[in-house]
N, C-alpha and C positions, 0 to 999 in steps of 0.2 A: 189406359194400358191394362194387358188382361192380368190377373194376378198368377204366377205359378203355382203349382199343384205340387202335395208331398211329391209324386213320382218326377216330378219336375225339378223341384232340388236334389233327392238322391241323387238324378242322373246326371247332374252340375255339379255334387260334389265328386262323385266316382271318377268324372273327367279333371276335376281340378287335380285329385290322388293322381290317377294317372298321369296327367302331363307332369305333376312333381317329380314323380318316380321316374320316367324318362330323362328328367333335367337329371336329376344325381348319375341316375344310367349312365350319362355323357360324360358330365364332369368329371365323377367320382370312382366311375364302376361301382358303384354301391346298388344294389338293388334290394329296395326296403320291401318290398311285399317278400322275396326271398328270402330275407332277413328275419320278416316276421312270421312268416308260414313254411322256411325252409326243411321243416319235417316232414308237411305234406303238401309233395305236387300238385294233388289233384283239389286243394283247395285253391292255390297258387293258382292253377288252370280256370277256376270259376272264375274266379278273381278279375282277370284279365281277361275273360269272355263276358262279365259284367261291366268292365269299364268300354269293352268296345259295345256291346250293345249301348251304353248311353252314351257314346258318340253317337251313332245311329238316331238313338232316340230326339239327339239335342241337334242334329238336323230335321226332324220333324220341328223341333218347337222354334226352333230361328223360322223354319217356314211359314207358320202358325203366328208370330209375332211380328215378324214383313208383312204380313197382310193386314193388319190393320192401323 
């Protein structure tokens, strides 16, 4: 099995944060990135533009890991 890469983890745990953070979203209406950058947006907006690129990313490496 191939081993993951730092960028490989970040972008497992970014998705792990974010699916967290949708579950409370649902639950709770808590929204903890909100919560903790709710000064600034435009960190907020990284944030969330970071967790969706490693989804993106962590479809490449499911595809990457199918294959062998």
């Amino acid at each position: 099995m191939k081993k993951l890469s730092a960028l490989d983890w970040i972008a497992l745990i970014l998705i792990v944060v974010g699916g967290l953070n949708w579950g409370l979203v649902g639950l709770f209406r808590f929204n903890l990135v909100e919560a903790i950058f709710g000064g600034a947006p435009v960190i907020e907006r990284i944030i969330y533009v970071l967790v969706g690129l490693s989804a993106l990313y962590t479809i490449f490496i499911l595809g990457k890991l199918g294959k062998k």
